[in-house]
C-alpha positions in Angstrom: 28.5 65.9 -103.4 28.0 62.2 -103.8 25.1 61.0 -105.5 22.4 59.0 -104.4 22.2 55.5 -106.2 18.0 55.2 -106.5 16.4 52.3 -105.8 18.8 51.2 -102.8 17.2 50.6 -99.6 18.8 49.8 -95.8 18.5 46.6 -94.9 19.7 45.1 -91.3 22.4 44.1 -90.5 23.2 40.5 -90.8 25.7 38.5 -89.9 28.2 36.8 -91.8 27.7 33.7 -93.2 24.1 34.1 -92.4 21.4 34.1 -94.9 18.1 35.8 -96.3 16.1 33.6 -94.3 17.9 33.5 -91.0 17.6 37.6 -91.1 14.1 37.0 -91.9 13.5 34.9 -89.2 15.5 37.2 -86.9 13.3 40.1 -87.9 10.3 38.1 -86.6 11.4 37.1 -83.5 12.1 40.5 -82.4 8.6 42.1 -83.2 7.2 39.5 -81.7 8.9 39.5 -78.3 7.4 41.8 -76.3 8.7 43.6 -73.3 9.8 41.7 -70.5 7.9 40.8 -67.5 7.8 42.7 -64.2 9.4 41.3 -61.2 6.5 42.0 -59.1 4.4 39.3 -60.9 7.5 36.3 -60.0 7.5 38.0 -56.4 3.8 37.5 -56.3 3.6 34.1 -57.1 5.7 33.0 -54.5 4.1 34.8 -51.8 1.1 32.5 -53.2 3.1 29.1 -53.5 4.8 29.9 -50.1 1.4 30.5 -48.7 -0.1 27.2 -50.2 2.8 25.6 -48.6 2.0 27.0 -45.1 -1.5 25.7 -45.5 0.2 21.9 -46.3 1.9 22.2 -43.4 -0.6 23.5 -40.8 -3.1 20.7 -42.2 -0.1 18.0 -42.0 0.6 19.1 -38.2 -3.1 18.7 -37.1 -3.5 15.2 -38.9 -0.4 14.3 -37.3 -1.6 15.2 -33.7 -4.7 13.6 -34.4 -3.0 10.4 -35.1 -0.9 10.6 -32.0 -4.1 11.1 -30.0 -5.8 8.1 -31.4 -2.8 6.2 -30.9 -2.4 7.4 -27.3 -6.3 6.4 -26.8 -5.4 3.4 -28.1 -2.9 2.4 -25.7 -4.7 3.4 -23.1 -7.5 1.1 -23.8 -5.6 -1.7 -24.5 -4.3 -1.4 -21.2 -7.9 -1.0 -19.7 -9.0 -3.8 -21.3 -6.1 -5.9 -20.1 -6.8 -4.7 -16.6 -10.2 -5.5 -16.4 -9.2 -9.4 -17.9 -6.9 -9.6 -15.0 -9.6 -8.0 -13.0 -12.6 -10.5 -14.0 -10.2 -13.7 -13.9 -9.3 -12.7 -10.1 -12.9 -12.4 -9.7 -13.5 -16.0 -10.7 -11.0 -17.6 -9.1 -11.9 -16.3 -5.9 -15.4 -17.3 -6.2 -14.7 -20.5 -7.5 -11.8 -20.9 -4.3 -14.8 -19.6 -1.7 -17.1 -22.3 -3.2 -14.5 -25.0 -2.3 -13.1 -23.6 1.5 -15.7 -26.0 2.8 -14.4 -28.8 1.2 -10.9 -27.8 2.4 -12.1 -27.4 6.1 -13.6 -30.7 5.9 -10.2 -32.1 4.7 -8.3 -30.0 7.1 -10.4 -31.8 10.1 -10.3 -35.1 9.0 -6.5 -34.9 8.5 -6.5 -33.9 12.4 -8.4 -36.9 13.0 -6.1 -39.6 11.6 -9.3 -39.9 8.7 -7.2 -38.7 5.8 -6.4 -42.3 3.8 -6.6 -44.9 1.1 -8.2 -43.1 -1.8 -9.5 -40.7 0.0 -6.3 -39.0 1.0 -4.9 -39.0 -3.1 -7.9 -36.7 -3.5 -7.6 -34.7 -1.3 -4.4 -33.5 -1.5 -4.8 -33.5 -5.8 -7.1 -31.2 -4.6 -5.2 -29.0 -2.7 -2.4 -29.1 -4.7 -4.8 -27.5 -7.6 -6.1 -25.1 -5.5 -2.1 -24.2 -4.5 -1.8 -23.5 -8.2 -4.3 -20.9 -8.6 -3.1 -19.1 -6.1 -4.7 -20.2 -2.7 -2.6 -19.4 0.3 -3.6 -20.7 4.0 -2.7 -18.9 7.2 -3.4 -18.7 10.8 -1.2 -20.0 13.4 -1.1 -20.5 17.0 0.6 -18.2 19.0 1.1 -15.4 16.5 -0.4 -11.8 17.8 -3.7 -11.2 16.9 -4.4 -8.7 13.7 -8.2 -8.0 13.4 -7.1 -7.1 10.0 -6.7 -10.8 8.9 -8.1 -12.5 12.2 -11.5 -13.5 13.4 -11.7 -13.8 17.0 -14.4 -15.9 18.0 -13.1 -17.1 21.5 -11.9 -15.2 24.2 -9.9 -15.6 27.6 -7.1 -14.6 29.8 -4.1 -16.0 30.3 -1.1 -15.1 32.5 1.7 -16.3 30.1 0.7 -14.0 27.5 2.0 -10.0 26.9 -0.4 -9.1 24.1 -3.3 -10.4 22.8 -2.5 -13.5 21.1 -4.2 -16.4 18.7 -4.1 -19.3 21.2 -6.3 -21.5 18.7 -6.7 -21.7 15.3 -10.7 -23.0 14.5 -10.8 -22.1 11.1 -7.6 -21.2 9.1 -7.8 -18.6 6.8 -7.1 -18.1 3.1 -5.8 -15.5 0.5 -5.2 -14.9 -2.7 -2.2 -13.0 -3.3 -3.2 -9.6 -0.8 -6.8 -10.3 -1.3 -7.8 -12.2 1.7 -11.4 -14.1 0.9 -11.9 -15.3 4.5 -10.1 -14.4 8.0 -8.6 -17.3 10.6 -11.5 -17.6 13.0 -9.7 -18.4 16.1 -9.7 -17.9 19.8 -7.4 -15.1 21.6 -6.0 -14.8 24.9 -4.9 -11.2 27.0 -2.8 -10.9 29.5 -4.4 -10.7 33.1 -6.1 -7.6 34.1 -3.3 -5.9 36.9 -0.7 -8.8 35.9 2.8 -7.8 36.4 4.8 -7.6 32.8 7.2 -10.8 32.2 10.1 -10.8 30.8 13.4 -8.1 30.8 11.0 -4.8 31.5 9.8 -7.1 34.7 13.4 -7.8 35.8 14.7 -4.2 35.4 11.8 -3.0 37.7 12.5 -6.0 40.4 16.3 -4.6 40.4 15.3 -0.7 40.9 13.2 -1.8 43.9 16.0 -4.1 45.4 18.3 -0.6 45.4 15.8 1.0 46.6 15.5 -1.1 49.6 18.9 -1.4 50.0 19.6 -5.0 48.4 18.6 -8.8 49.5 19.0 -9.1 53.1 22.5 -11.2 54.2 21.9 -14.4 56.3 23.2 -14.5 60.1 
């Protein structure tokens, strides 16, 4: 049997080359380490974090349509407001052009009349040339079929030269801006005569059919 040297206590082990203090220090360490965490706390915590992050997003996707609805809102009332500019300024012109048609009949007639010189003539056509600019357009012609659309008939009559009704006189010409007309061409219409036989090719086919029928023009002795 051996013998028991007394006094002689374990220590740890140590490793070489180590000293008193680093196995002290060692010692330490490891009672104060506890036991490891549990994975269900990590798991946990991102469920939160990924549930935060949900919530950032849902938030960012609202603020985002809200911003493309304001924007769209936007637009569309720039392009209101630019409408009703274009809108109001047609307005104006018109009214402005209406004021001045007398003015324009007046030098329309004295034109007709040989009256449209000196001085007199330079301002008028400065002043149809202006009114040309913003947009004034005359029409109304003789001889062109009547449209009660942009035609005022204010004379009528018959006339045997004539297939439809017709414009055989212009009084007053009429004026547009662009498709807006602001006043019709007054002027005077013609029909054809009540029972009249059609001119033209339709009137020479039918003349033909009743020489066949008849047999054809009649030969001379």
């Amino acid at each position: 049997m051996t013998e028991e040297t007394p006094g002689f206590e374990e220590k740890p082990d140590v490793p070489s080359g180590a000293t008193s203090d680093d196995a002290a220090a060692s010692a330490e360490s490891s009672e104060k380490e506890g036991p490891a965490a549990p994975a269900g706390d990590a798991a946990a915590k991102i469920a939160g974090l990924t549930a935060q992050l949900d919530q950032v997003r849902m938030a960012l996707n609202e603020r985002t349509a809200d911003l493309q609805r304001l924007q769209a809102e936007y637009q569309n009332y720039r392009r209101r407001v630019e409408r009703d500019r274009i809108t109001v300024k047609e307005i104006a012109t018109a009214s402005l052009l209406t004021e001045l048609l007398p003015v324009l009949d007046d030098i329309g007639r004295a034109r007709d009349h040989g009256e449209l010189v000196g001085g007199f003539k330079s301002v008028a056509e400065s002043l149809e040339t202006a009114a040309a600019k913003m947009g004034l357009q005359q029409f109304g012609k003789e001889g062109e079929p009547f449209d009660p659309t942009i035609h005022e008939a204010l004379m009528h009559s018959y006339a045997p030269d004539v297939t439809e009704t017709t414009c055989v006189a212009v009084l007053q010409p009429g004026y547009r801006i662009g498709e807006r007309t602001i006043r019709p061409a007054r002027v005077a219409v013609a029909e054809p005569q009540p029972g009249a036989a059609p001119a033209g090719p339709a009137a020479a086919k039918d003349e033909t059919a009743n020489d066949e029928e008849s047999g054809g023009p009649e030969e001379g002795a």
